[in-house]
C-alpha positions in Angstrom: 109.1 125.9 -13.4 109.6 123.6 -10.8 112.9 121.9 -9.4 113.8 118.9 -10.3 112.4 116.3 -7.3 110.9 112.8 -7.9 110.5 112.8 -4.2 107.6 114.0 -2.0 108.6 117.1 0.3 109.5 115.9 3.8 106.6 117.4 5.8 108.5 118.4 8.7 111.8 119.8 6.7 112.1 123.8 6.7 114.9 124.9 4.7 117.4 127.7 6.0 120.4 129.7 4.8 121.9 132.6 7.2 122.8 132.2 10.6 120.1 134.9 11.6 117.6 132.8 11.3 115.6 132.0 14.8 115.7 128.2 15.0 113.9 127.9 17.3 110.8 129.3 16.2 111.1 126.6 13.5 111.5 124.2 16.3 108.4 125.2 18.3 106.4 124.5 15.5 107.2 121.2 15.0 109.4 121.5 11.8 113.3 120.2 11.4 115.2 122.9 10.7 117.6 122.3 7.1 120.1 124.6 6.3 120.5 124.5 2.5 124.2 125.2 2.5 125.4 123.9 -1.1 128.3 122.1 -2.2 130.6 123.5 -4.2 130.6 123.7 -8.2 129.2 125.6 -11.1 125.6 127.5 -11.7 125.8 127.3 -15.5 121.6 127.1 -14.8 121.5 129.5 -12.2 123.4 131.9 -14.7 120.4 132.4 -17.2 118.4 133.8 -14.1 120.9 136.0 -12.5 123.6 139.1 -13.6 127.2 137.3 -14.0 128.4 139.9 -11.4 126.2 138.6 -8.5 127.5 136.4 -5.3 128.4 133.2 -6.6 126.7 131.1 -3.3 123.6 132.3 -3.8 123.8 131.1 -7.2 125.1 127.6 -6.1 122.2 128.2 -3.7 119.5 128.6 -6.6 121.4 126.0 -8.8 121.1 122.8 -6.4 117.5 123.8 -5.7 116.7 124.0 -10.0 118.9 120.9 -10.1 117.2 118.9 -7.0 120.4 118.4 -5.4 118.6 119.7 -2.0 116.0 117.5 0.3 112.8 118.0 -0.8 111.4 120.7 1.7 107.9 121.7 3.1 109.0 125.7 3.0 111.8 128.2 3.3 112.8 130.8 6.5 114.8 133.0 4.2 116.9 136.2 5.9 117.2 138.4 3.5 121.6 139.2 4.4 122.2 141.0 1.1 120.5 142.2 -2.0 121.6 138.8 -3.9 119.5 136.7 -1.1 116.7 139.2 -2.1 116.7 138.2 -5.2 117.3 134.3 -4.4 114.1 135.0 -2.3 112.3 136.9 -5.1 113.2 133.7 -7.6 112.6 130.7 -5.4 109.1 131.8 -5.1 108.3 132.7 -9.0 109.9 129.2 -9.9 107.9 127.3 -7.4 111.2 125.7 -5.8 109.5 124.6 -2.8 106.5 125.9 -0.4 105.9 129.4 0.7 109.6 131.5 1.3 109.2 133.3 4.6 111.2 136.4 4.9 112.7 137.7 7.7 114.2 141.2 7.9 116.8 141.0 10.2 118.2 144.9 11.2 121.8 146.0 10.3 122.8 146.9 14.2 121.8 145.8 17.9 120.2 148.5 20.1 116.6 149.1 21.1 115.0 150.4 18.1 116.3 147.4 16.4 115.4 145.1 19.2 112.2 146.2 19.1 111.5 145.9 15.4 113.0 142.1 15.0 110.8 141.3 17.9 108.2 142.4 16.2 108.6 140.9 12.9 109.8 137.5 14.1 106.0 137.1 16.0 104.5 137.7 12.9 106.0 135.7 11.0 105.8 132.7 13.4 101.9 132.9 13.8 101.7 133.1 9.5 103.6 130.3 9.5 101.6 128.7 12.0 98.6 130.1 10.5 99.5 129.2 7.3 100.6 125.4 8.2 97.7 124.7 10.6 99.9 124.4 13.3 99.4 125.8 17.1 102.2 127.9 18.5 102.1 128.6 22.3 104.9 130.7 23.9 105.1 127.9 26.2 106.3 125.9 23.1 108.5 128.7 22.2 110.2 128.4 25.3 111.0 125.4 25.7 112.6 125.1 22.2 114.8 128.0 23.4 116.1 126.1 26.4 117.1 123.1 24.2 118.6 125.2 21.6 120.6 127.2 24.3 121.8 123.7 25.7 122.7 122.4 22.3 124.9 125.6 21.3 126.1 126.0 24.6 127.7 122.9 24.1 128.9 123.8 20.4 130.3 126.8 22.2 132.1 125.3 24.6 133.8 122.7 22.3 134.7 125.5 19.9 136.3 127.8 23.0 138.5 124.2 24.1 139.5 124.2 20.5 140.8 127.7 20.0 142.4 127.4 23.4 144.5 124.2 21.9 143.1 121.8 24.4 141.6 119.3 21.5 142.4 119.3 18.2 140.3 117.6 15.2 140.7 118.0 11.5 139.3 121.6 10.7 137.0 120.1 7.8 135.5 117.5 9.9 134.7 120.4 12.7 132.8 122.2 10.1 130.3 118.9 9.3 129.9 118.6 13.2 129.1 122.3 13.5 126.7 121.9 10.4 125.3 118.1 11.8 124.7 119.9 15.4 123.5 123.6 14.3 120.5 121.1 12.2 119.4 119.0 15.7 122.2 116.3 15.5 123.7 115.9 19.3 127.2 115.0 17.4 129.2 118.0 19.0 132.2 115.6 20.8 132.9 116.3 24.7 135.2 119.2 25.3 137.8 116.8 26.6 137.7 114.5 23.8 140.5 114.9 21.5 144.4 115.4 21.4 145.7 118.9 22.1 147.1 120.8 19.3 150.8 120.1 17.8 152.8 123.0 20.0 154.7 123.5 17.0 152.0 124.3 14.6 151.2 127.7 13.4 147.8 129.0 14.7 145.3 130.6 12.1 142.5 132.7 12.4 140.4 131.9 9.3 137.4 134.7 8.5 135.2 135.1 5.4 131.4 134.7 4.9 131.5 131.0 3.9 135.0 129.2 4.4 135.5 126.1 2.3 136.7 122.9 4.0 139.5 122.2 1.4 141.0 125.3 2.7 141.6 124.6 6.0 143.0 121.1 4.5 145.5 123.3 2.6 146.6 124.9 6.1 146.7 121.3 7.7 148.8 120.4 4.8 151.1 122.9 5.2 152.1 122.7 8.5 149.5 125.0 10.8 146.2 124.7 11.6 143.1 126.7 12.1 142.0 127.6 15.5 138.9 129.9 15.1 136.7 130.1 11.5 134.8 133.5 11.9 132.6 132.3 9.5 128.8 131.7 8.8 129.9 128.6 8.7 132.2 128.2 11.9 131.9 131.1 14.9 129.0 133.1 14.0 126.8 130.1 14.3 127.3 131.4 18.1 124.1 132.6 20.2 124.7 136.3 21.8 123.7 137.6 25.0 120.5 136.0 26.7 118.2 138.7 28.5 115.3 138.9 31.2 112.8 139.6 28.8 109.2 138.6 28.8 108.3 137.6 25.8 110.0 134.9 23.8 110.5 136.8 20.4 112.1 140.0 22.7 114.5 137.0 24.0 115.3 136.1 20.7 115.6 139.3 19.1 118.4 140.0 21.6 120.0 136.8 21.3 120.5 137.1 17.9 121.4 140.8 17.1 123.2 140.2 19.8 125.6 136.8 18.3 129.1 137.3 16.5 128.3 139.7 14.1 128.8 139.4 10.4 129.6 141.8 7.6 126.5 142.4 6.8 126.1 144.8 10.2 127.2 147.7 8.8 125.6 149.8 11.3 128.0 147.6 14.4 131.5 148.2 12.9 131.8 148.8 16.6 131.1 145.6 17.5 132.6 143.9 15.0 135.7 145.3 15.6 135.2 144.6 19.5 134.6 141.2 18.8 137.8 140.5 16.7 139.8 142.1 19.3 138.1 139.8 21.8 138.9 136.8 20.1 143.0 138.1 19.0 143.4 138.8 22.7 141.8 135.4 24.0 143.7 133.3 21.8 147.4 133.0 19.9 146.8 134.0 17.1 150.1 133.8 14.7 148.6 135.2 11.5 145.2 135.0 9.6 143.5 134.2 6.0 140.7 136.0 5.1 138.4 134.3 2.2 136.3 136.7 0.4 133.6 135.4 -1.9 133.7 137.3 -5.7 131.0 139.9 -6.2 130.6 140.2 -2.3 130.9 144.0 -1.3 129.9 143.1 2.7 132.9 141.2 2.4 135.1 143.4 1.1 134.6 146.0 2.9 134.7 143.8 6.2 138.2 143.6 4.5 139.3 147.2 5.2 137.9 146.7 8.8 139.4 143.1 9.7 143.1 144.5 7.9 143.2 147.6 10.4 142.4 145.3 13.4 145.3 142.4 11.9 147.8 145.2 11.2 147.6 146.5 14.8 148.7 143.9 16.4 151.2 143.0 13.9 149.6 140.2 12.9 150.1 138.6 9.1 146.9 138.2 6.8 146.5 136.7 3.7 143.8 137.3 1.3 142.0 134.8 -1.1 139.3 135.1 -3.4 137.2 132.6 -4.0 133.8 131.8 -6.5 132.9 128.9 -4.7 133.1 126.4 -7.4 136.5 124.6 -5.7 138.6 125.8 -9.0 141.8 127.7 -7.9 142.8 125.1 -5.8 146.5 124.7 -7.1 147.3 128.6 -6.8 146.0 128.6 -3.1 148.0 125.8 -1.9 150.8 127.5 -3.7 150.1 130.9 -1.6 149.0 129.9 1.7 152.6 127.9 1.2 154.5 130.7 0.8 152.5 133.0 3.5 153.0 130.6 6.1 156.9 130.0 5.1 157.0 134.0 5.8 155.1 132.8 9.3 158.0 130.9 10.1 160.2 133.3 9.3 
């Protein structure tokens, strides 16, 4: 079974989905990088392959691709980030949804052993792939396609720091295409100074989740604040980490991404994690939060437990949705992140 596509497959497009995945080894070997991030809506399709009690993105994930709703790509650089994506993997590849599914392993914590081992498996998957495609890959290559994806999220970086700080202030939803239009080679990322600075009188959100939808930070907009940090896969965690001396280009990498904001999924970095939210609370004002947690997702919930502790320490107001990323629910959302911001005010 095939997907749906009267088009030929774009022979440089690699699709993508976590933000573990080393673009830049995608880069060096000539490919464009695609991250197949869906739009929202039902999987009534994607339901006759998958339990009904499974992660509702990865079945929008597995639904566009059946449907054809995704560019026709050359292959897939899948991270296996949960047991769902596993099976996503497992699927794309029986049903023939594109060209070979390359599966990256990406280790649950950041410390040596770890380091070593993602190292490891990220240079042998880069010279199958090059193998496999007939394509050369030379470290020099390798390199450079670091540099220039260093520069390119330096600059996302820095426009996303400016932002938090209240120096510019854009519509959240349109922040979120730019970070997707940049994090896929697009220079659209504006100048740090470009912009108005944020309304003074606007409640300031931290928004978390795996996945936050646009029409939620419209809601907040509506209402009367605004959203100054998304740690999302979709907003913060797009991030690089910590750059090293090392050597070899796939130690480099390994650190650089173990290393980035991390996600739920790092269960063995609760540390971190909670490090990094306290870096972020501390950095910026933060007057309350809304955490979106995707149905079915236990990462998610119990990054929860975790993100509440942190919130409730510094006194600091959450709200939690629920989502299934089909865009229903709409109406009783607006209604509550209403009334949680009127308590804001209060």
């Amino acid at each position: 079974m095939k997907a749906e596509q009267g088009t030929k497959r774009d022979e440089n497009l690699l699709g993508w989905f976590c933000s573990y995945t080393p673009l830049e080894i995608v880069r060096a070997l000539g490919f464009r990088p695609y991250r197949m991030l869906p739009p929202l809506g039902r999987a009534p399709r994607a339901d006759g392959f998958f339990a009904g009690n499974l992660c509702p993105y990865v079945k929008a994930c597995l639904e566009n691709a059946l449907e054809g709703r995704f560019p026709p790509v050359l292959g897939l650089l899948l991270v296996p980030s949960c047991s769902a994506m596993t099976h996503l993997a497992n699927l794309w590849r029986a049903l023939e949804l594109s060209g070979p599914v390359w599966v990256i392993d990406v280790p649950r914590s950041y410390n040596s052993l770890a380091v070593d081992y993602f190292s490891r498996r990220l240079e042998e998957v880069a010279l199958q792939m090059a193998s496999f495609y007939g394509r050369r890959l030379y470290k020099e290559d390798l390199w450079q396609a670091i540099e220039e994806e260093k520069q390119r999220k330096e600059r996302l970086k820095g426009f996303l720091e400016e932002r938090a700080a209240g120096n510019v202030f854009l519509r959240g939803a349109r922040v979120l295409e730019l970070l997707e239009e940049g994090i896929n080679g697009a220079n659209t990322f504006p100048d740090p100074g470009e912009g108005s600075a944020v309304p003074r009188d606007r409640l300031r959100l931290l928004l978390l989740g795996s996945i936050v939808p646009s029409y939620l930070l419209d809601m907040v907009e509506q209402a009367g604040a605004v959203s100054v940090v998304e740690d999302a896969c979709n907003g913060w965690r797009l991030l690089p980490g910590e750059a090293c001396g090392a050597d070899s280009p796939y130690t480099y990498l390994a650190h650089l991404y173990l290393s980035k904001p991390p996600c739920p999924r790092m269960v063995a970095d609760k540390g971190r994690r909670r490090r990094y939210l306290q870096d972020l609370l501390s950095r910026y004002r933060i007057d309350g939060a809304i955490y979106h947690v995707m149905k079915f997702c236990d990462a998610g919930l119990m990054d929860w437990i975790l993100v509440k502790e942190e919130l409730d320490l510094r006194g600091i107001p959450v709200l939690r949705v629920e989502g299934d990323y089909t865009g229903g629910g709409r109406g009783q959302w607006s209604t509550r992140v209403e009334a949680f911001l009127e308590r804001l005010r209060r």
